[in-house]
N, C-alpha and C positions, 0 to 999 in steps of 0.2 A: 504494500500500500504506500504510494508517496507520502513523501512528508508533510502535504497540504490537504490532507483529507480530512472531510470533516464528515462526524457523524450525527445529524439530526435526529431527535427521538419528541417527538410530539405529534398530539392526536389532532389538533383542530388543523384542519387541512389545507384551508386557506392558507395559513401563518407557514404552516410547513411548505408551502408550494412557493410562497415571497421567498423567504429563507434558500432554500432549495437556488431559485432562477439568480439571487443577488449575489448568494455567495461564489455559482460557477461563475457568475461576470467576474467576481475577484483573482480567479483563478484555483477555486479550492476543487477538491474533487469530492462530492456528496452523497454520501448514503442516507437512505432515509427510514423509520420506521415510525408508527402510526400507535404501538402498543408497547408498553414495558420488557414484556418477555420476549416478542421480537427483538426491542433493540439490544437487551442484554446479551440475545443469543450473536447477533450482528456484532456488538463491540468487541466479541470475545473471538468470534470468523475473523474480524478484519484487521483487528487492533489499530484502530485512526488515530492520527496524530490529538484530535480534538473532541469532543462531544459534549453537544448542546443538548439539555436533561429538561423537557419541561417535569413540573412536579405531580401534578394530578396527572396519573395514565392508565387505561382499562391493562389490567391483569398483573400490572406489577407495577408501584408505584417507583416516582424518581428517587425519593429515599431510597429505597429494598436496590434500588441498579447501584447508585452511589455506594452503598454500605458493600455489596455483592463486590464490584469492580474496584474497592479501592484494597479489598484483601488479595488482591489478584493483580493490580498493576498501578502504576503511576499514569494513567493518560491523566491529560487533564479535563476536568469535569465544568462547564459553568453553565450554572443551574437559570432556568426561565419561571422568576417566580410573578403572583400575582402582588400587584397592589398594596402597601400595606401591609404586608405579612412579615412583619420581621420575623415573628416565631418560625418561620420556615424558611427562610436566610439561613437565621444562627443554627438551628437544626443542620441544615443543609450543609452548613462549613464544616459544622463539628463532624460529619460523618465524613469529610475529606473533600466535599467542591471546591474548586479552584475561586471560583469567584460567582456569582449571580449578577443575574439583569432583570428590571424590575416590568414588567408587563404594566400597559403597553410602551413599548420602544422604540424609536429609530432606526430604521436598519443601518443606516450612519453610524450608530453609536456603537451598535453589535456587533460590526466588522469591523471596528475600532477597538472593541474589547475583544475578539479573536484572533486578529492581527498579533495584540500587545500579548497575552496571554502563550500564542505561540512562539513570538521572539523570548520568550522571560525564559520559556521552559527552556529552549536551544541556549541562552546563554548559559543557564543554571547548568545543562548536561556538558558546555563546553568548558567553564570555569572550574568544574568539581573534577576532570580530567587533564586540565592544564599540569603540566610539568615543573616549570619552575614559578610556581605560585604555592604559598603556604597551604596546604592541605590536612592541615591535624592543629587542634588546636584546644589547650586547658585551662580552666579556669575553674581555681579551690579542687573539687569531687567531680566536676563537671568535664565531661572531655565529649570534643567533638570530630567525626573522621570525615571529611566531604566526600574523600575516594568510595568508602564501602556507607557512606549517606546512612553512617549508625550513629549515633547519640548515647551517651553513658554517664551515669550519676551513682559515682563509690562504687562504681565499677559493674554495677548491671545496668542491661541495656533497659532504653527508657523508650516507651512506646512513643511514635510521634507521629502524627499526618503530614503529609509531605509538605503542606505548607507552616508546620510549626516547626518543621525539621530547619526551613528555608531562613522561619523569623530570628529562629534560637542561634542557627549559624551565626547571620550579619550581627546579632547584639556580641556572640563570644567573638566572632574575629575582629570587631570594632568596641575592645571591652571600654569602657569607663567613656565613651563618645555619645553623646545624644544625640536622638533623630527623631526629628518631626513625624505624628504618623502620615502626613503626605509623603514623606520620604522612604518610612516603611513600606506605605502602597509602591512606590513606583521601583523601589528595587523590588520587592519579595510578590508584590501580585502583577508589576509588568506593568501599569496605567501611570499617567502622570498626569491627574487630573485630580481637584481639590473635591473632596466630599469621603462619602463610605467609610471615614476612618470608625465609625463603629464597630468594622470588620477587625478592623487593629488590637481594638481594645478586649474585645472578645477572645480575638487570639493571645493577645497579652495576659489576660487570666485565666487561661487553659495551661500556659506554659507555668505560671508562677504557681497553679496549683498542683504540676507534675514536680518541679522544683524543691518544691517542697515536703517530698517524699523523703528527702535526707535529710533531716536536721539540723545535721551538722556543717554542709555546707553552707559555705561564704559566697556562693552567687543569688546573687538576688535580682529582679527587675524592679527600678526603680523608676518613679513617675515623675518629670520635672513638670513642678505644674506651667502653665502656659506654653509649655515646648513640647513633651512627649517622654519618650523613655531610654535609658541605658543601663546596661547588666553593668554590677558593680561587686567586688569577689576577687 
């Protein structure tokens, strides 16, 4: 499958047929499914570089595909939610989507966040395999490996979804640094656009509550108010 494939997974069919006609003028190549279990079965035939999850879908919901596909692979995932629903954003992230778009939207903005999304992922695969760039990195009980993309606190491995894997790196290889979470968003989700930092914050208290599995460690995430956050340790 080329590297510009994209796999659509939404029922209403109109949306899927815009989707579908906009993203080949970009040049993607598009698969499409209509049901949950269809596209799980398709994302797992094709392995696409990309996959747009709407959330409501007859026979397998976009949660159960997310939860299902992120124990089985890193693509990345960004979820088509409705309206409103933060409760199913933050859902959505926590189970491993890359990022969400909120219904209804701009095909403008969509292919601007699939664009960014797939450059993020190709730097991250190319930076974590660069040669002479620091690759292993400690801080207190805290070690981090980009090569084997493992994480460890006192020395057991620490569960992590690929994008807290992503957030925990940039704070330990940039220790004692602060970053705006605009700045978070646009290195670790790939957009360089002002808003969403709620997604930040969310992810920032996922990690400080994994963190905190050791007690005894000296790394902490710390909140500069007016600015944002840096690991300190």
């Amino acid at each position: 499958v080329p590297e510009r494939s994209v796999l659509v997974v939404e029922d209403e069919e109109n949306l899927l047929e815009a989707l579908r006609y906009n993203l080949e003028r970009e040049g993607y190549q598009v698969h499409t499914a209509t049901d949950g279990g269809e596209g799980l079965e398709l994302a797992r035939k094709i392995n696409p570089s990309l996959i747009l999850l709407d959330i409501m879908l007859p026979t397998l919901d976009g949660f159960e595909i997310c939860r299902i596909l992120r124990r089985e692979s890193e693509v990345p995932i960004l979820l088509l939610t409705a309206k409103g629903e933060e409760v199913d954003r933050v859902v959505g992230l926590e189970l491993g989507a890359d990022d969400y778009i909120t219904k209804p939207f701009s095909i403008r903005e969509l292919i601007a966040r699939v664009r960014n999304t797939l450059r993020r992922t190709r730097y991250l695969e190319e930076s974590h395999t660069g040669e002479n760039e620091e690759q292993h990195f400690w801080t207190g009980s805290l070690e981090i490996d980009l090569n084997s993309h493992e994480a460890r606190l006192a020395g057991e491995p620490l569960s992590l979804k690929p994008k807290e894997f992503d957030l925990l790196a940039l704070l330990v290889a940039n220790k004692g640094r602060a970053f705006t979470r605009d700045q978070i968003l646009e290195r670790v989700w790939g957009y360089d656009y002002i808003g969403q930092t709620r997604t930040v914050d969310v992810y920032i208290s996922w990690l400080r509550e994994k963190l905190q599995a050791d007690p005894t460690t000296a790394s902490s995430i710390v909140t500069i108010r007016g600015v944002g956050y840096r690991l300190d340790g």
